[in-house]
Structure formats: structure tokens, C-alpha cells
GUKE-104185 format. One record per residue (C-alpha): residue number from 1; x, y, z. Coordinates in Angstrom, 1 decimal, always signed. Example, Ala and Ser with C-alpha at 12.3 -4.5 7.8 and 13.67 -1.06 7.14 Angstrom:
<atoms>
atom num 1, c1 +12.3, c2 -4.5, c3 +7.8
atom num 2, c1 +13.7, c2 -1.1, c3 +7.1
</atoms>
This chain:
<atoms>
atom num 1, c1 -55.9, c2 -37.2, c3 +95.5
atom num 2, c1 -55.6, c2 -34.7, c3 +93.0
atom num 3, c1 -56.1, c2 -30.7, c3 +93.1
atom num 4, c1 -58.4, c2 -28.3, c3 +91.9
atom num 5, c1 -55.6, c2 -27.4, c3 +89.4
atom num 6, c1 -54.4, c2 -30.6, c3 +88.3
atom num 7, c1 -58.0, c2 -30.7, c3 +87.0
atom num 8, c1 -58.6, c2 -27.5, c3 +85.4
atom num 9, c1 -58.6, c2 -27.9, c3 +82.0
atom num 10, c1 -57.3, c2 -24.4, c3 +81.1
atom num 11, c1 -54.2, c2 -25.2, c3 +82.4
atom num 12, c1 -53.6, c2 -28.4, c3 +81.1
atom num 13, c1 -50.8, c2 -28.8, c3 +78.7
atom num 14, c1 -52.0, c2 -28.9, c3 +74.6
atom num 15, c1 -51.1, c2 -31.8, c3 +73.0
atom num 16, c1 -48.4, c2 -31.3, c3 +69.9
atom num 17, c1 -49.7, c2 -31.8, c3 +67.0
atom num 18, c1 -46.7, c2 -30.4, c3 +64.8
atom num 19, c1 -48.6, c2 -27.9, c3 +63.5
atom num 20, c1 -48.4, c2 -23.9, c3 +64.0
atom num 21, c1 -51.5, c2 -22.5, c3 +65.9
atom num 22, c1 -53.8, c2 -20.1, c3 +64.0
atom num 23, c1 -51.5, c2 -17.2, c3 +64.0
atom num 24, c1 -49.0, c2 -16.6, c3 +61.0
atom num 25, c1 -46.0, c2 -14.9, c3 +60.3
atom num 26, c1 -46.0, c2 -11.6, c3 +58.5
atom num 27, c1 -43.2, c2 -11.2, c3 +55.7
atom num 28, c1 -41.0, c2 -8.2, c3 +56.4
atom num 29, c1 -42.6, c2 -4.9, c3 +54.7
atom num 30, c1 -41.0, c2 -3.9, c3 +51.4
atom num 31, c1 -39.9, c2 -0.5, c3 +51.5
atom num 32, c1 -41.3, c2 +0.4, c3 +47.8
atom num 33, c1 -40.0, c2 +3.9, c3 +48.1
atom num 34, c1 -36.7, c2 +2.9, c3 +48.4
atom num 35, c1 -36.9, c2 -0.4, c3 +46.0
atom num 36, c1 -38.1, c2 +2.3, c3 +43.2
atom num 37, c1 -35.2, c2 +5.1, c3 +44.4
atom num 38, c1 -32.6, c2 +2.0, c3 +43.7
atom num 39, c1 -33.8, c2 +0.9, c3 +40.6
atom num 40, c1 -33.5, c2 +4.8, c3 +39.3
atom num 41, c1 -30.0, c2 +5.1, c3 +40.4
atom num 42, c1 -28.9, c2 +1.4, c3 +39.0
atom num 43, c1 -30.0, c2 +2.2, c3 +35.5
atom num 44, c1 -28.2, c2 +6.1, c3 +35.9
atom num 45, c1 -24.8, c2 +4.4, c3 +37.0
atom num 46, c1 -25.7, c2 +2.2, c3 +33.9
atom num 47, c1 -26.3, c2 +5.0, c3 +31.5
atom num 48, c1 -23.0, c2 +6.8, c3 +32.9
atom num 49, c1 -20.9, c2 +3.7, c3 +32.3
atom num 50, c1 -22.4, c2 +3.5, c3 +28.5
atom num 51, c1 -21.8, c2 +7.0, c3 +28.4
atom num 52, c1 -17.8, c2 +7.0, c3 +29.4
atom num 53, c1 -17.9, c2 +4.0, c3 +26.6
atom num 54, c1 -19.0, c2 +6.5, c3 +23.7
atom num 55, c1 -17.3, c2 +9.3, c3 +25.0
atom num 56, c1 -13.7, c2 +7.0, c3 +25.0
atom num 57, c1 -13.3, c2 +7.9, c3 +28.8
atom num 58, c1 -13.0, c2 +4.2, c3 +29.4
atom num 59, c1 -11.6, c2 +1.5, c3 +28.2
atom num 60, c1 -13.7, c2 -1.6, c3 +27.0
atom num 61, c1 -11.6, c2 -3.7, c3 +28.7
atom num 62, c1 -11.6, c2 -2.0, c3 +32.0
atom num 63, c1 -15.4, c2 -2.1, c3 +32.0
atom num 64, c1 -15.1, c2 -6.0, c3 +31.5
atom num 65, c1 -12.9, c2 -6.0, c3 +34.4
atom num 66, c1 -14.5, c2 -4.2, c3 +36.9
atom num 67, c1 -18.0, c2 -6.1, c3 +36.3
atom num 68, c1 -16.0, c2 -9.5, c3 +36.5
atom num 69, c1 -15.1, c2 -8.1, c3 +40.0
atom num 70, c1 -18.3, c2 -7.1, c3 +41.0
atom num 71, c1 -21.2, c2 -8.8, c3 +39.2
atom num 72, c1 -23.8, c2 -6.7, c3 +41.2
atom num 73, c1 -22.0, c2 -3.3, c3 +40.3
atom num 74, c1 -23.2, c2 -1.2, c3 +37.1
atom num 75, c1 -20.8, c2 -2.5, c3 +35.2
atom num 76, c1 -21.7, c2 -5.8, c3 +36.1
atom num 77, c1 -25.4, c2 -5.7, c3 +35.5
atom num 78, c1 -24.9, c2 -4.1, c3 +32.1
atom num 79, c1 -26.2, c2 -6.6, c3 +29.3
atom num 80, c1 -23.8, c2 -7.5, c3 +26.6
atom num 81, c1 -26.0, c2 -5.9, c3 +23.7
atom num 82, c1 -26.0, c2 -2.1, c3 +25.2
atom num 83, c1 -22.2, c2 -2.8, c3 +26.1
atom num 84, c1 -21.2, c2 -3.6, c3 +22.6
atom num 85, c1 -23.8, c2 -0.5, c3 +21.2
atom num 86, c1 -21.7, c2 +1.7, c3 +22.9
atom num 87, c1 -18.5, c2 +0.9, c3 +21.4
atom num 88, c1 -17.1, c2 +3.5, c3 +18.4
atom num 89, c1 -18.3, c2 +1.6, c3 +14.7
atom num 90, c1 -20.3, c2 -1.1, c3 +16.4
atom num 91, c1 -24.2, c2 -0.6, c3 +15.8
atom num 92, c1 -27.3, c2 -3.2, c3 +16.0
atom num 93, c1 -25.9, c2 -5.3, c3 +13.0
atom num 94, c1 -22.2, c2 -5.7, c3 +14.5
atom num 95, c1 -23.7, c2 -6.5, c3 +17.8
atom num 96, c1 -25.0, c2 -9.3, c3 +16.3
atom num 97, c1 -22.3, c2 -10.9, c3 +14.2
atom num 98, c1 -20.0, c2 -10.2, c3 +17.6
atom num 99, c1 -22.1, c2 -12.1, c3 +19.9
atom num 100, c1 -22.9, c2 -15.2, c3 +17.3
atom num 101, c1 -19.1, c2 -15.2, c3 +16.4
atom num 102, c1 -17.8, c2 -15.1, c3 +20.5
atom num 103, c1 -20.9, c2 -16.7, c3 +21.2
atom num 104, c1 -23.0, c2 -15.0, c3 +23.5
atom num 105, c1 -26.4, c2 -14.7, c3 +23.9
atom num 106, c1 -27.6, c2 -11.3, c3 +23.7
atom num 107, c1 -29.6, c2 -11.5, c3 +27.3
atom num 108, c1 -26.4, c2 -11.8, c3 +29.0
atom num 109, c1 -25.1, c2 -9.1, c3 +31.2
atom num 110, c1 -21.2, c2 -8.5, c3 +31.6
atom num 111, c1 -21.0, c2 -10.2, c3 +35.6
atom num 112, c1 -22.9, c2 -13.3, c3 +34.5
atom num 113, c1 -20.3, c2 -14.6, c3 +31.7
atom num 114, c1 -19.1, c2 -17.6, c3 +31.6
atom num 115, c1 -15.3, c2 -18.1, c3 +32.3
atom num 116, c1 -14.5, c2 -18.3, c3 +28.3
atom num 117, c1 -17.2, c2 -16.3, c3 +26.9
atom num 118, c1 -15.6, c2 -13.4, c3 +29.1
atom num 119, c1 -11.6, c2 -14.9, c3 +27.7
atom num 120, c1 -13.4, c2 -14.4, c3 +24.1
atom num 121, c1 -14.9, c2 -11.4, c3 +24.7
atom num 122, c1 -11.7, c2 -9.8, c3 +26.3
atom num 123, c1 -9.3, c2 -10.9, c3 +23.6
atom num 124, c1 -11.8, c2 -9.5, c3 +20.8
atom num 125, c1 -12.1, c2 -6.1, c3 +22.6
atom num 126, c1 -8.1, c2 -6.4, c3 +23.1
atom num 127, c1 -8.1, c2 -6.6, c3 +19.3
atom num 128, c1 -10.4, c2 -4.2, c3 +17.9
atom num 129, c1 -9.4, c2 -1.5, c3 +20.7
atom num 130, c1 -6.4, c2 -1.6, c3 +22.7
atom num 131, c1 -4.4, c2 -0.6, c3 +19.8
atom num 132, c1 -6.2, c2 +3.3, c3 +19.7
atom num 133, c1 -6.2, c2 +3.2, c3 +23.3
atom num 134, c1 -2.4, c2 +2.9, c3 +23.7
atom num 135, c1 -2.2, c2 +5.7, c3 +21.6
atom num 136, c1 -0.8, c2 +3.4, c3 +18.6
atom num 137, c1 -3.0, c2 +4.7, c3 +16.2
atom num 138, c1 -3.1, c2 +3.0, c3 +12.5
atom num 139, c1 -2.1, c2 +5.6, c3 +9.6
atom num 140, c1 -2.7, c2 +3.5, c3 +6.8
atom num 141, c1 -5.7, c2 +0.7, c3 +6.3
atom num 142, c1 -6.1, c2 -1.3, c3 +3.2
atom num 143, c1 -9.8, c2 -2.0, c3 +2.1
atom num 144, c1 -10.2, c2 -5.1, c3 +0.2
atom num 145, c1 -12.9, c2 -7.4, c3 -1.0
atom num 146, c1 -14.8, c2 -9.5, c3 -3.7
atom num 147, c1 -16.6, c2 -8.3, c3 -6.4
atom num 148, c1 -19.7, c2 -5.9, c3 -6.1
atom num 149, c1 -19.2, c2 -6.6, c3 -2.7
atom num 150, c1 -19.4, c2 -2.6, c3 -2.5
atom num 151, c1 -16.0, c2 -1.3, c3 -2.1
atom num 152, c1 -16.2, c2 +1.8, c3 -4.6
atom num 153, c1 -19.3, c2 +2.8, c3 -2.4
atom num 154, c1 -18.2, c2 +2.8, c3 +0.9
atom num 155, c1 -14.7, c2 +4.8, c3 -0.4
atom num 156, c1 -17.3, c2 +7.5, c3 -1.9
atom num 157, c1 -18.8, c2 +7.8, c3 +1.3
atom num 158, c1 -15.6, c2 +7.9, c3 +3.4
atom num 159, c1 -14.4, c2 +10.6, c3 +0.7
atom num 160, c1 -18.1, c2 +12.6, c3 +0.9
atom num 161, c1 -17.9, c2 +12.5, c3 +5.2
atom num 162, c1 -14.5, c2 +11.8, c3 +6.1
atom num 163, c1 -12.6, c2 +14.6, c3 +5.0
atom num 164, c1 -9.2, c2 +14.2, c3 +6.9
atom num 165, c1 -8.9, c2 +11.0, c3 +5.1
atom num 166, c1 -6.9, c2 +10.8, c3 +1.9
atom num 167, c1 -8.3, c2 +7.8, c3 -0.5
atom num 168, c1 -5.7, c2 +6.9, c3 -2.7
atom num 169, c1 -6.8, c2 +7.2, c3 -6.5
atom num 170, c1 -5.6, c2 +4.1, c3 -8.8
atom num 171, c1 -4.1, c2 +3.8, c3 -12.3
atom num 172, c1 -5.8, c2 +1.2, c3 -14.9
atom num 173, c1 -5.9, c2 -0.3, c3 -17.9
atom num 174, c1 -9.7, c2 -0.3, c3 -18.3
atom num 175, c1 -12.3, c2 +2.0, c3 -19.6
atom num 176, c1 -14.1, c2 +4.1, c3 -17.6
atom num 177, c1 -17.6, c2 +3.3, c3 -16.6
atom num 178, c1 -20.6, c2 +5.4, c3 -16.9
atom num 179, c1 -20.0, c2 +8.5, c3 -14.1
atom num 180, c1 -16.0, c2 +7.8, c3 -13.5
atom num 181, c1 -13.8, c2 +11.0, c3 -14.2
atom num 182, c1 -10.2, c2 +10.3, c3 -14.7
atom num 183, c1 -8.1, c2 +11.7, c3 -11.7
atom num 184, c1 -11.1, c2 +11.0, c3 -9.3
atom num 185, c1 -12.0, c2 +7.7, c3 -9.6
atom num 186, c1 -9.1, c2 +6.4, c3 -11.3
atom num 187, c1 -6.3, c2 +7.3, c3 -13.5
atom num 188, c1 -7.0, c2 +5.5, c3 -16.6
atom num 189, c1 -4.2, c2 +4.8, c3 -18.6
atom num 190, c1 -3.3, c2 +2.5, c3 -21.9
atom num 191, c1 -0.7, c2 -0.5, c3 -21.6
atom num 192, c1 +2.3, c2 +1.7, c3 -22.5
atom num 193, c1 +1.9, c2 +4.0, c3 -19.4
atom num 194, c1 +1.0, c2 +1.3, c3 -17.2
atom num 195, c1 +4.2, c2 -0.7, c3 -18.0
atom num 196, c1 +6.6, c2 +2.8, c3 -17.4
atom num 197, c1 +4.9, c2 +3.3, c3 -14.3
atom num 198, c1 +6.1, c2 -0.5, c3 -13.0
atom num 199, c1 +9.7, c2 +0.2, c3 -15.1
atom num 200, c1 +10.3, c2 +2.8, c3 -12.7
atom num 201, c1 +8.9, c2 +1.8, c3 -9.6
atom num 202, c1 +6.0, c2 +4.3, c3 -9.2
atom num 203, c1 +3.5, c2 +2.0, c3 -8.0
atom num 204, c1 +3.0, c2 +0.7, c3 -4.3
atom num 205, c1 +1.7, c2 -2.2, c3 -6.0
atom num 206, c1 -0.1, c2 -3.5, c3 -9.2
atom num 207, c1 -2.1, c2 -6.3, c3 -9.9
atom num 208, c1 -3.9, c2 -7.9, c3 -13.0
atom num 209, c1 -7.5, c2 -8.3, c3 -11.8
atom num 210, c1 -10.1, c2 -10.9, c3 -12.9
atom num 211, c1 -8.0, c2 -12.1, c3 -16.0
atom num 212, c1 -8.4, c2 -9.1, c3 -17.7
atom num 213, c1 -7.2, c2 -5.2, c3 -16.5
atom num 214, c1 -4.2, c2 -4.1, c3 -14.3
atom num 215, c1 -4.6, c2 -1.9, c3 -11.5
atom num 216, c1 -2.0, c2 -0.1, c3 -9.1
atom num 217, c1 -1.3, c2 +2.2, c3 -6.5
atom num 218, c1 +0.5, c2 +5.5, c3 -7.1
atom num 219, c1 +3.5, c2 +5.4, c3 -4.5
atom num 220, c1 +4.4, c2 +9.5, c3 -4.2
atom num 221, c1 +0.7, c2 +10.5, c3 -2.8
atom num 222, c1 +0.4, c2 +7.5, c3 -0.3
atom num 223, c1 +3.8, c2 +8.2, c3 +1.2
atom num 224, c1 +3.7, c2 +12.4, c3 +1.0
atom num 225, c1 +0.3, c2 +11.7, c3 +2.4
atom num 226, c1 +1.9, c2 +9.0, c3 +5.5
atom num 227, c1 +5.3, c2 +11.7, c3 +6.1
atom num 228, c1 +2.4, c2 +14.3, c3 +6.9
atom num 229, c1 +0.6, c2 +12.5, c3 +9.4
atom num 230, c1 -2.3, c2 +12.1, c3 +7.4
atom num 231, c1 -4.4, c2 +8.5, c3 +7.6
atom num 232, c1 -5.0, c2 +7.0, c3 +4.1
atom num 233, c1 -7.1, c2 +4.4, c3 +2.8
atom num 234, c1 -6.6, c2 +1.9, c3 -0.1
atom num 235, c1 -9.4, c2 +0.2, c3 -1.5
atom num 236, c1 -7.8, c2 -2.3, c3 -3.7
atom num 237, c1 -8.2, c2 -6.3, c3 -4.8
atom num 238, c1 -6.4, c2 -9.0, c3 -2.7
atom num 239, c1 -3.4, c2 -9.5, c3 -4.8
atom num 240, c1 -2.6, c2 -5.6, c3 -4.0
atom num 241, c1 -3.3, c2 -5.9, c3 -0.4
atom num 242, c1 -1.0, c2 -8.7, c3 -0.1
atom num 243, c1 +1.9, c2 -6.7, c3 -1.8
atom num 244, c1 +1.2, c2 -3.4, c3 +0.7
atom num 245, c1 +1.5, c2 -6.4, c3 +3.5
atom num 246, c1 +4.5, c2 -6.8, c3 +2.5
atom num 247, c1 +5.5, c2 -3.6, c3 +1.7
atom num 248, c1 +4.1, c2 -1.9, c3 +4.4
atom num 249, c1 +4.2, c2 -4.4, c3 +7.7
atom num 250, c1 +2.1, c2 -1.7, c3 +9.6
atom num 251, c1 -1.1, c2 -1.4, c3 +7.7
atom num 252, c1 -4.0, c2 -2.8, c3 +8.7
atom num 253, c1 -6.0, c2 -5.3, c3 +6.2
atom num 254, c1 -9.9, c2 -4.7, c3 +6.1
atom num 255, c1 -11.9, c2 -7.1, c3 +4.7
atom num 256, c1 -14.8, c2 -5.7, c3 +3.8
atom num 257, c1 -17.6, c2 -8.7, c3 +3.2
atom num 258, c1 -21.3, c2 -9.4, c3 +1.7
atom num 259, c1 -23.8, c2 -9.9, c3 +3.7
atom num 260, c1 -24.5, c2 -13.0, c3 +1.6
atom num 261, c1 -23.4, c2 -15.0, c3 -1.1
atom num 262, c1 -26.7, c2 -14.7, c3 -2.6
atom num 263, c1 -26.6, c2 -10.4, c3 -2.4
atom num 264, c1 -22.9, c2 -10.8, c3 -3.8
atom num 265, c1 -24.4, c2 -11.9, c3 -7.1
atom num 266, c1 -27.6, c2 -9.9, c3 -7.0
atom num 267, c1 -25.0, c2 -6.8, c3 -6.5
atom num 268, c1 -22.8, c2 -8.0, c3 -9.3
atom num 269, c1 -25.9, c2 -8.8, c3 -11.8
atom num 270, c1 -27.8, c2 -5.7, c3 -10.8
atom num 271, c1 -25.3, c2 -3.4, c3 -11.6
atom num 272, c1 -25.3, c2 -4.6, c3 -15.4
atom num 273, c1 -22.0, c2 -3.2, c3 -16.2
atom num 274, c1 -20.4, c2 -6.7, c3 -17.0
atom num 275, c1 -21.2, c2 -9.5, c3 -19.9
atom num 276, c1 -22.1, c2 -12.7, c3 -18.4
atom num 277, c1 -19.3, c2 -14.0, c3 -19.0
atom num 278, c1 -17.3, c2 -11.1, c3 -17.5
atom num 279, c1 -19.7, c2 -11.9, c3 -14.4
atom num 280, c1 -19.1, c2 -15.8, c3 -14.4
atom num 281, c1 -15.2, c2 -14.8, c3 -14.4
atom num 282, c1 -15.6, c2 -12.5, c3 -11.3
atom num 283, c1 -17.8, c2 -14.4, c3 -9.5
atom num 284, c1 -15.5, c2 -17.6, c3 -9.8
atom num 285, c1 -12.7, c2 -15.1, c3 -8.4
atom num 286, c1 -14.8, c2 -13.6, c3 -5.2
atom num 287, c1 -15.2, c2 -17.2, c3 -4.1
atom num 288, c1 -11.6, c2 -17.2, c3 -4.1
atom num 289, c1 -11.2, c2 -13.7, c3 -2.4
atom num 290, c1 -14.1, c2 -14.7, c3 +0.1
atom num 291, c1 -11.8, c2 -17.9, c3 +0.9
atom num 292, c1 -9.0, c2 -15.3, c3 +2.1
atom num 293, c1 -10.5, c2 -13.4, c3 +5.0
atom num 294, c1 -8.2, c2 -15.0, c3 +7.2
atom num 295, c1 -5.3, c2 -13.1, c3 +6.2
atom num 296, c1 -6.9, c2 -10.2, c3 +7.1
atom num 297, c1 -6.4, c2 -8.0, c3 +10.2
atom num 298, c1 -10.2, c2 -6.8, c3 +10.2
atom num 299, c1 -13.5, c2 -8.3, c3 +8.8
atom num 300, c1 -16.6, c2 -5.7, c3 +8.4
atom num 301, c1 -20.1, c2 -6.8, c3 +6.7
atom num 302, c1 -21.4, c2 -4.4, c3 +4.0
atom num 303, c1 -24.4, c2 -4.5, c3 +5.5
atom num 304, c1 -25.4, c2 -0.4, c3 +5.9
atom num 305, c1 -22.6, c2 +1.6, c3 +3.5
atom num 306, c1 -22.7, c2 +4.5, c3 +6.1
atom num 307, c1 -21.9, c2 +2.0, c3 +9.4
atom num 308, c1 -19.4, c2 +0.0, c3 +7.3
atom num 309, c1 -17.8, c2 +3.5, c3 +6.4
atom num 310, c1 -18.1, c2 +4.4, c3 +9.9
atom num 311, c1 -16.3, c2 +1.1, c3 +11.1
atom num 312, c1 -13.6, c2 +1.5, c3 +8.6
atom num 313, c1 -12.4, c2 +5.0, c3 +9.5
atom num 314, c1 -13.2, c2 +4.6, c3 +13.3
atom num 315, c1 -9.4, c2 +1.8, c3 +12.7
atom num 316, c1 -7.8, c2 +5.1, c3 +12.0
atom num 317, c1 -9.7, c2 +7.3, c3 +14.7
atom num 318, c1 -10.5, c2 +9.8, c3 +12.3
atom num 319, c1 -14.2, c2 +11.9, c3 +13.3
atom num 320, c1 -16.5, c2 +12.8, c3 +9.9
atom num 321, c1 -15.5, c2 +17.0, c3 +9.5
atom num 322, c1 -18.3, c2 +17.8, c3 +6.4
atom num 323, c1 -17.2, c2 +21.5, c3 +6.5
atom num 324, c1 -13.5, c2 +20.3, c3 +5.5
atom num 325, c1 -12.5, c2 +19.9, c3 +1.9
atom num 326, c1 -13.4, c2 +16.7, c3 +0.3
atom num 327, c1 -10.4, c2 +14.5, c3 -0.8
atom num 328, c1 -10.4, c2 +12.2, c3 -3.8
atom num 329, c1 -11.2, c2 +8.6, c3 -3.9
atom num 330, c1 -10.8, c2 +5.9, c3 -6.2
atom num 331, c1 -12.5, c2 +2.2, c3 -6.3
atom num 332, c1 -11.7, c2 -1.3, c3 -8.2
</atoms>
């Protein structure tokens, strides 16, 4: 016999189904406030780390560091483009030649790099920076490169906004081209001279260039200029660089390169200061020069004059002063 409340429905025990019952879950509330009051003060620590970057109050390669150990840090959430950005001499066109050469694509951030893209990236930062950063800073660079690739530009515009440099002026055997003035672009001297000033060892180095002219370096001003503490740039042709190298163990080579092979020749035609054949003889020798880069310490695209410039002179430290006194400049 059974009871009045073994029967009663209402109590009877509801049969599982697996299934939850009408009644859901809530998800947590999001404290948008606060989401929004994080997100400010993750892209401020961001914009302070850029900011000790360009200022030189960090080391590239600390900043690597510290975002390897913490990937959710600022450091660590940084992308790679506005990393590199930040960086003395290295602009939008850099940035990009970096991260295809390492490689790494440009929507990385600093924590989420791969264990040899971050090996890459450290030994080219080790390179291009650790040397300034130790307080080893390079007094003398050597600025070579093929034909029309643009050297005699980028020197004017070192000489026009970067004072403190001295830009050594060569001797030659050629003519002067239209605008040259003789002690500011070059020295231009006959054979005769040119052969005294090898006889008694007044040249850092000489060089006969594309077959046809010699070229040299004045010793006296480079190593006057060098006992002073001054930094000095030569912009000379590969055969000269090669003889500072050996000269010279301490300089630093800077290959300065087209963008292009196709803008190498539409620099060297549209310039129209060389016979074909004289252009068919220097074009047959930049494929040569562009073969050499490898002996180089440095490689910068002459892309923008003004950022090449900038990333020549940034090897030696040296800030643009415009109220100082120009010095001189040659080219070749």
C-alpha cells in the first residue's frame, strides 16, 4: 500500500534527460572601464619603450631581452616594425629590407619570435649597435659604391648637414665636370702631379678607375683630421677602399647600393655626362663592384639621399649641427 506521497507527483523525482533545465549561465561581466584604462596604459608603456629607443637610453638589445622574458610586457607586445622605426638611421625603407633580409614578417611583435628569427635579429642589432653603445665609436668610414649609384650626392648632403664631419677631397686625373670647383670637389691634377704625389707617399691610396682616370686620397688631412678626434668620411671606388682596409684595419666599409639594377643605369644614362661607350665601360665595372658587397662592413640602399646620409653618419654618431661651418667634400 502506498502513501499519499509516494503518489504525489510534485515530488516525484524528474527523469535525466542530460540536458540543462531552462535556466542558463550568465558569462562574468566585463569591466569595460577598466579593459579601456589597460589598453591606455599598454600603448603608453609602449610609447615610453620607443621613446628610450630614439632617445639612446636603451639598448636595442636589452629591449629584445626583456620582451623574450616577458612576452605580455611592453616590450614584449611591441611589433617589430615600430621597434626597428625607432632605431637611429633606420626609417620605413630600412625596416623593410631588415625584416625581408632576417626574415620577419612585419606583423610580428618582439615576445612572439621565433627562436631564430629572435638569434637573427639579436646578432644584426649586435652588429649595427653594440659597437656605439660600448662607447667604441668609429672615427673613420669609407663610402663606396658602383657607378651613378649616388655617392657624390649623399657626400654633398653629409657636407651641407653634417658639419662636424670632415669629407676628404680627392686628387685626379680627369676633367672637371660641369659645377666641380677644384679644391672642393676634387683636386684636379695632370699625370705629372699625380705620379709625385704616389713617389712620395702622399696618398692614403690611389686607384685607376674604369680604365681610364686615377683617383687618390690625400694622407696629411685624413690623419690631422683622425689625431684631432674628428670623424671623416671617404667616398671612394672599391679598389681604394680595399687599400684603406688595409691601411687602416679600424675603418668601417659602407657600401652604399641602388635600389635597382634597372635605376643604376637610368642614374648613369640620365646624367649624360658619359659617351656610350664610357657608360658600357662603367656599367660592366658596377656589376663587378655590386659583386663585392660582401667585403663590406655595412650595406645602405640609396633609396632617399637624406636617410642614406643620415644612416651613414649615424656609424660615426655624429648629430646634423647647420649653424656650424660647412666642411669640404669630394665625390668619384
Amino acid at each position: 500500500m502506498s502513501t499519499p506521497l509516494e503518489n504525489d507527483p510534485s515530488t516525484a523525482a524528474a527523469p535525466s534527460t542530460g540536458h540543462r533545465t531552462g535556466r542558463t549561465t550568465r558569462p562574468p561581466e566585463v569591466d569595460r572601464a577598466a579593459a579601456s584604462r589597460a589598453a591606455v596604459a599598454a600603448r603608453r608603456a609602449r610609447a615610453a619603450v620607443k621613446a628610450d629607443l630614439a632617445a639612446g637610453t636603451r639598448s636595442p638589445v636589452e629591449v629584445l631581452d626583456t620582451a623574450t622574458g616577458d612576452p605580455a610586457g611592453p616590450e614584449g607586445t611591441l611589433r617589430i616594425t615600430d621597434f626597428l622605426m625607432s632605431l637611429k638611421a633606420i626609417g620605413v625603407t630600412k625596416t623593410a629590407e631588415i625584416l625581408t633580409r632576417l626574415p620577419i614578417a612585419d606583423v610580428k611583435r618582439l615576445g612572439g619570435l621565433g627562436k631564430h628569427q629572435r638569434a637573427r635579429l639579436r646578432e644584426f642589432l649586435l652588429e649595427r649597435f653594440e659597437r656605439a653603445r660600448t662607447g667604441h665609436l668609429t672615427r673613420l668610414v669609407v663610402l663606396a659604391g658602383p657607378t651613378a649609384v649616388g655617392k657624390g650626392t649623399v657626400a654633398r648632403h653629409i657636407r651641407q648637414n653634417y658639419p662636424d664631419v670632415l669629407l676628404s677631397v680627392s686628387a685626379t686625373t680627369r676633367v672637371p665636370r660641369p659645377g666641380e670647383v677644384d679644391g672642393v670637389d676634387y683636386y684636379f691634377v695632370d699625370d705629372t702631379e699625380f705620379d709625385r704625389l704616389i713617389a712620395d707617399h702622399e696618398l692614403l691610396e690611389w686607384a685607376k678607375v674604369h680604365n681610364s682616370h686615377r683617383y687618390g686620397t690625400p694622407r696629411a688631412p685624413i690623419e690631422r683630421a683622425l689625431a684631432e678626434g674628428r670623424s671623416v668620411l671617404l667616398e671612394i671606388d672599391l679598389q681604394g677602399a680595399r687599400q684603406v682596409r688595409a691601411a687602416m684595419p679600424d675603418a668601417v666599409l659602407v657600401f652604399l647600393a641602388p635600389p635597382s639594377w634597372d635605376e643604376l643605369v637610368r642614374r648613369l644614362i640620365g646624367r649624360g655626362t658619359e659617351s656610350q661607350e664610357e657608360q658600357r665601360r662603367r656599367l660592366a665595372t658596377a656589376k663587378v663592384e655590386l659583386a663585392s658587397q660582401d667585403e663590406f662592413d655595412a650595406r645602405v640602399v640609396n633609396s632617399s639621399v637624406p636617410e642614406a646620409a643620415r644612416e651613414v653618419v649615424d656609424l660615426m654618431q655624429v648629430r646634423a649641427r647647420r649653424q656650424r661651418r660647412a666642411a669640404r667634400s669630394s665625390g668619384r
